[in-house]
C-alpha positions, 0 to 999 in steps of 0.5 A, a space after each residue: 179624802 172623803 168627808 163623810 167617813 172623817 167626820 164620822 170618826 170625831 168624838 162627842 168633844 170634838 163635834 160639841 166645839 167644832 158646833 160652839 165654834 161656828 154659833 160663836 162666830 155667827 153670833 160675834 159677827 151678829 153682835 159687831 156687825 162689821 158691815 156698819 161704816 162710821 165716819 165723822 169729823 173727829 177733833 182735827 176736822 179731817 174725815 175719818 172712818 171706822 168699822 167693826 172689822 177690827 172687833 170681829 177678828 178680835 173677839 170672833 176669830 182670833 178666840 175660836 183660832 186660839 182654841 184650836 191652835 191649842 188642841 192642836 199643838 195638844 195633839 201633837 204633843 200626844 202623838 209624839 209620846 205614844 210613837 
């Protein structure tokens, strides 16, 4: 399959999400910068460790995934009524 000819087929709807998916995700991964290590002490004076990756699957992915597993299953529901 080529990608040329599917993506020239996409509507004007499909191209505008499939852009708002990456810019979201570009900018989530921006703003959590799930890179960043944190550690500290905390309370019981044992080590511990955090970073970000935890927000950016929650606030990144797990939206844009969401999204499109909806248009999906939407889909699939169309196909089933015009066959």
């Amino acid at each position: 399959m080529r990608l040329i000819p599917f993506f020239s087929r996409l509507t004007g709807w499909y191209r505008l999400l499939i852009i708002t998916s990456i810019i979201w995700i570009i900018v989530t991964l921006i703003l959590t910068n799930p890179w960043t290590h944190i550690s500290s002490g905390g309370f019981s004076g044992g080590l511990h460790s955090y970073n970000n990756w935890d927000d950016f699957l929650l606030f990144g992915i797990l939206p844009v995934a969401t999204l499109w597993g909806f248009i999906w299953i939407k889909r699939g529901f169309k196909t089933d009524k015009t066959s």
